[in-house]
N, C-alpha and C positions, 0 to 999 in steps of 0.2 A: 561761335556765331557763324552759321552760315554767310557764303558771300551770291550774291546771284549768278547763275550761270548762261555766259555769252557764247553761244553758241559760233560764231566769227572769231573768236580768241582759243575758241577749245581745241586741244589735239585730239588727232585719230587715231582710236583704240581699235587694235589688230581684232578684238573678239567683234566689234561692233560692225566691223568694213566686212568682218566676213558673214555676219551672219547679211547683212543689205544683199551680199554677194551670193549668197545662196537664194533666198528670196527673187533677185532680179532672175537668176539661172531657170527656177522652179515656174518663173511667170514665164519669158521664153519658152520653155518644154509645154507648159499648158497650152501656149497660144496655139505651137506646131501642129498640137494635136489637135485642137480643134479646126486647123486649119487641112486636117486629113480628113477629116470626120463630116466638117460641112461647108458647103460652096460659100465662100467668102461672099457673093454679091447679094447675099441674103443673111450674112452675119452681122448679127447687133453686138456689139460691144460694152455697152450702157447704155440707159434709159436716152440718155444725150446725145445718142449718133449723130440725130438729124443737127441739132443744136452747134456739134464742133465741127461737124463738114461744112455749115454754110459759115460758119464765124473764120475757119480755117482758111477756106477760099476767099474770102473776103478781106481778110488781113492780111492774107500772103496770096497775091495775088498771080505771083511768078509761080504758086503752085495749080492755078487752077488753068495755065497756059496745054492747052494741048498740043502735042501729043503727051504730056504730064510725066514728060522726063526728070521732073524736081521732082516729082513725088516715087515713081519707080528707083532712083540712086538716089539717095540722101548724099547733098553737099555738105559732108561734117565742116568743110571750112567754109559756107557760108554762114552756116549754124552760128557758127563759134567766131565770125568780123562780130564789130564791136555796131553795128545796125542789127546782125539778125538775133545779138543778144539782148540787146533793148527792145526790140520789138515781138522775141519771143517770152522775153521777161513779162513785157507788158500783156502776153496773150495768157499765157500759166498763170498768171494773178488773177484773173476771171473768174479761173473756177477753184480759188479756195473753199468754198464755200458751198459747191456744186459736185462734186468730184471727190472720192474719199481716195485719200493719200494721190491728190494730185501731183506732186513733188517730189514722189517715191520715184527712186532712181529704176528703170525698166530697159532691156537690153531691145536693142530694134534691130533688124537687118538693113543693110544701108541697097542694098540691090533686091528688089521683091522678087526676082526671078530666081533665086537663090537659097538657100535653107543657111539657117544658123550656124557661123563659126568663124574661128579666130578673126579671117580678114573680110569676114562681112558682116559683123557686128560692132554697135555703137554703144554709149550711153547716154541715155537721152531719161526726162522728166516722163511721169505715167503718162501724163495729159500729151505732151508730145507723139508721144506712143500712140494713144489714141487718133490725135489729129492723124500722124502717117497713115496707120495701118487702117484708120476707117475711109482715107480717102483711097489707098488702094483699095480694099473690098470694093467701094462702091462704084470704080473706074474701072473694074476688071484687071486691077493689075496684080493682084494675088490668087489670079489663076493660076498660073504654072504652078507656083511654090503648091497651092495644091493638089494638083498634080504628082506635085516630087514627093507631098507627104506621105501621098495614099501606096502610092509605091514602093517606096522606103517601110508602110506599116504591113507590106504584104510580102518585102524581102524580109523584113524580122521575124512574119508569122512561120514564114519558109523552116528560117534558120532553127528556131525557136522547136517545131516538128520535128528535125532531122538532130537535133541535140537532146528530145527528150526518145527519139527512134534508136539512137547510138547509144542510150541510156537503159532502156529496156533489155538491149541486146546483152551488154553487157552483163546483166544483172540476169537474165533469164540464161548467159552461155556461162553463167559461175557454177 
């Protein structure tokens, strides 16, 4: 006889944390890239942008304060007091229902001037994610990171040249 399974009572399985952990990684890389490729204050995220930017600013009010220094550095320890989890609790229940894998764990950068890694990276809810990154797109504050992407995809294409150049050489001086 099967028993039901509680997911609040269940352990965490090493193969399951990692495969989340690759998935959140692979959504981070896509985002970068698309943040190299096309100007944030014209990038749509979901059919919902408009929907979670005015619901976002509306229930988190302290984000819609300019100069929109809460939304450029993510305060992980306001996040995580026991107000901005009831109240971000309350906002991620929304869109169950709205938003496919809203609750999928998704890596965020806590400084939008800044490109992804160890100490400027969070984990935060998809929907979260969305609320951030679509109110920086629409605030102009993931300009720079654009910036750094397109840079960074034209020091790769550099490297990338001058690796298959030393390649050639190689192979045509044998």
């Amino acid at each position: 006889m099967s028993t039901q399974f509680d997911p609040n009572n269940a352990q965490n399985l090493i193969e399951i944390e990692k495969q989340f952990a690759v998935k959140a990684v692979e959504h981070a890389q896509t985002y970068w890239n698309i943040l190299e490729k096309v100007n944030p204050r014209v990038l749509k995220l979901t059919k919902l942008d408009d929907e979670i930017f005015e619901h976002t600013m509306a229930t988190f009010p302290e984000l819609a304060e300019a100069p929109h220094d809460k939304v450029l550095k993510i305060d992980e320890d306001w996040m995580k007091s026991a107000d901005g989890k009831a109240r971000w609790r309350k906002f991620i229940e929304t869109y169950q229902d709205k938003v496919k894998d809203y609750n999928f764990g998704s890596l965020i950068r806590t400084d939008a001037r800044l490109e992804y890694g160890e100490a400027n990276t969070i984990f935060v809810t998809r929907i979260q994610f969305y609320a951030f990154e679509i109110a920086r797109n629409r605030l102009g504050l993931n300009d720079t990171a654009h910036e750094i992407a397109k840079i960074e995809a034209v020091k790769e294409k550099e490297k990338k040249e001058k690796e298959k150049e030393k390649s050639r050489k190689r192979t045509n001086g044998k």
